[in-house]
N, C-alpha and C positions, 0 to 999 in steps of 0.2 A: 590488232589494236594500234592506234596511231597516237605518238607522244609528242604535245609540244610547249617547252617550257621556255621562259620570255625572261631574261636578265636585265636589270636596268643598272647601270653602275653609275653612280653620282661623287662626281667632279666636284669636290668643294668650292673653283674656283669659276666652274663656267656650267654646275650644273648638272641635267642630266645626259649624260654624253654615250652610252653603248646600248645599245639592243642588240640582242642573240635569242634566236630561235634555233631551238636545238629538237629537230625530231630522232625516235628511237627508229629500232630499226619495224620493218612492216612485212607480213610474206605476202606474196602476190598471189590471186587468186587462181591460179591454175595447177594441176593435176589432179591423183586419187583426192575424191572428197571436197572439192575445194567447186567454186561457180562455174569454172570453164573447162572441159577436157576432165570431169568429174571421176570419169567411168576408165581414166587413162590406169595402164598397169604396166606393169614388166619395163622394158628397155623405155618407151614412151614416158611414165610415168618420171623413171630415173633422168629422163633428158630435162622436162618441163617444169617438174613440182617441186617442191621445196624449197626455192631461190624465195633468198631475202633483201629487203630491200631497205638502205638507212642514210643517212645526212645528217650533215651540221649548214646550214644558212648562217652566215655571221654580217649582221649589219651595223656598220658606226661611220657616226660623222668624224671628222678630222681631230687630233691635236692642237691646242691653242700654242701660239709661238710669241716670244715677245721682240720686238724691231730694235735693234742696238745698229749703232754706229762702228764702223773699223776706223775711222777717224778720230781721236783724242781732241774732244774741245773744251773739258773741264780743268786742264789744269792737273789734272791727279793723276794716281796710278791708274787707271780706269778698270777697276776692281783687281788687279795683280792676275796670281794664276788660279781667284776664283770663277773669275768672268768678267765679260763685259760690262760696264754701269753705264758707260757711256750711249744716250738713245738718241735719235735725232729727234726733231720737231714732227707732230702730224700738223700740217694744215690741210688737208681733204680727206673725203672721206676713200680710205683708198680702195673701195667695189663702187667705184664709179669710176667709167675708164673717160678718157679722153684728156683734153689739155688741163693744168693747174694755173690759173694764174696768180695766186697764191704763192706759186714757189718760186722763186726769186732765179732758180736755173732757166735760163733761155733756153734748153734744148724743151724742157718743161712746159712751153707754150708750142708742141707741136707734137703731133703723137709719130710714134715705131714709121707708119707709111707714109708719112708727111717727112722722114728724116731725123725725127724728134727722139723724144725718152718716156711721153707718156703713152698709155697704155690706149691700144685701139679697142681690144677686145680683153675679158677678167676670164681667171677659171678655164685658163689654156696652159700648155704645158710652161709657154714661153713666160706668159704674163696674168700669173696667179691670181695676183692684183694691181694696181696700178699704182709702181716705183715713185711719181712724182707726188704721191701725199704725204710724202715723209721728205723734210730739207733737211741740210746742216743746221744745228742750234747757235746759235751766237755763243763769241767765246765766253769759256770761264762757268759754260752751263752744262748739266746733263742729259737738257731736252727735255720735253713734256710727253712724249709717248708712253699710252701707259703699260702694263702690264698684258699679255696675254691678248692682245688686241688682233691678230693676224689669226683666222683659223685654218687649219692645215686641209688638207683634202682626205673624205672617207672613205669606205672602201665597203664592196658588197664583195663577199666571196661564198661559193657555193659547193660544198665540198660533196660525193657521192658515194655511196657502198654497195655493192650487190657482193654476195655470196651464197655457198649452199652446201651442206655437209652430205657426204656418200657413204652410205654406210658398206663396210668390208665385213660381210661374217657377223656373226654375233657382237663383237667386241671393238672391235677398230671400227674408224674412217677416215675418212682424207675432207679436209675443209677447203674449197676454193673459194679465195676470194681475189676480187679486183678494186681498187681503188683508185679516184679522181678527185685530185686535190685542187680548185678554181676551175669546176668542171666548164663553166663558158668562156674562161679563157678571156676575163672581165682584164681591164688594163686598169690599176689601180693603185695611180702614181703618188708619191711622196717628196717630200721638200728636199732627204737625205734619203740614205742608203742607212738603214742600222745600227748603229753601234756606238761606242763612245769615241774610236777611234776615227770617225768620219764628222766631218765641219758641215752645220749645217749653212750653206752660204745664202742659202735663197730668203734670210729673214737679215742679211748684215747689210746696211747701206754702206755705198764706196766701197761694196766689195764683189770679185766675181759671181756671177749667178744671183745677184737680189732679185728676188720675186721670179724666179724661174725653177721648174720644179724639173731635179735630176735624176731621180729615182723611182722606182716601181716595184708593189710586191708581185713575189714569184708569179711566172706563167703561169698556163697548166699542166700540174702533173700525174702521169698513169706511173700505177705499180700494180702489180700480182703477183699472188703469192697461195702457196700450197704447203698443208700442216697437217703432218699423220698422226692421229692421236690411237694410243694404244692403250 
């Protein structure tokens, strides 16, 4: 029997934002009884039959990120040590790469390989989106950009189980299992690295890393493990 159940988690602010397909686990059709290798017994049967098979698929779009300035052009505390308030201005739309003429920055009328700051190519590691749709606000303002406007990059991971219980005697066995944790070893980068103790920089204008993405969830990972149950 094959299980597969669909989550949808709803985002108050941006929406429907996770899907996860979760299958259980499945035995595979081979040894005693089974469609292949049917008539399999003894040592044969113990090598091929019984193996199970299960996953977790987890699919989601990105994080919504909202664009602050490192720069103070309001005048104020620019939120203390709640946060930033301070935002810059959006004049373009910033998933369209190339030059702004909008933005008042000269390097801004020329992209990355022309020497520039606008963006040649979006949804690279380098240039997520393109930095020059967001200027400085004139002083004494907070900027017009608004909330949650940046979405972060998603991620597919595909996680895998095989195992298979041996039975010892009447009473005991031993369970082998092995597991594969981003079994294709997907690259599935992030703005930051986790935690609260890490600055996400790639959403601050006038600050190192805006618009370049530094981090990535884990590689992939093997483990195995063996469990005598009595």
């Amino acid at each position: 029997m094959y299980i597969c159940t669909i989550w949808i988690v709803y985002d108050c602010f941006v929406g429907p934002r996770v899907r996860r397909a979760a299958p259980g686990p499945k035995s595979e059709p081979f040894g005693h009884g089974k469609k292949f290798a049917g008539q399999a017994g003894g040592v044969t049967n113990a090598m091929i039959g019984g193996w199970q098979l299960g996953g977790i698929t987890s699919l989601s779009i990105g994080n919504w990120f909202t664009v602050t300035d490192q720069l103070g052009f309001s005048n104020s505390d620019n939120g203390g040590n709640v946060g930033s308030s301070q935002r810059p201005d959006q004049v373009a739309n910033p998933f369209v790469a190339g030059p702004v003429a909008a933005n008042p920055d000269p390097a801004c009328q020329k992209t990355i390989s022309q020497g520039g700051s606008a963006a040649d190519h979006l949804h690279t590691l380098t240039t997520w989106f393109n930095p020059c749709a967001f200027a400085n606000p004139p002083a004494g303002s907070f900027g017009n950009t608004g909330r949650n406007t940046i979405p972060g990059p998603g991620y597919q991971i595909w996680d895998f189980t095989i195992f298979k219980h041996f039975k010892i005697g009447e009473t005991a066995r031993v369970e082998f299992r092995s597991e594969f944790f981003n079994l294709f070893n997907r690259t599935n980068p992030q703005t930051a690295k986790s935690g609260p103790e890490n600055a996400n920089n790639a959403t601050v204008r006038d600050g190192p890393g805006f618009a370049t993405l530094t981090a990535a969830r884990p590689p992939r990972q093997l483990q195995f493990a063996l469990k005598f149950e009595f």
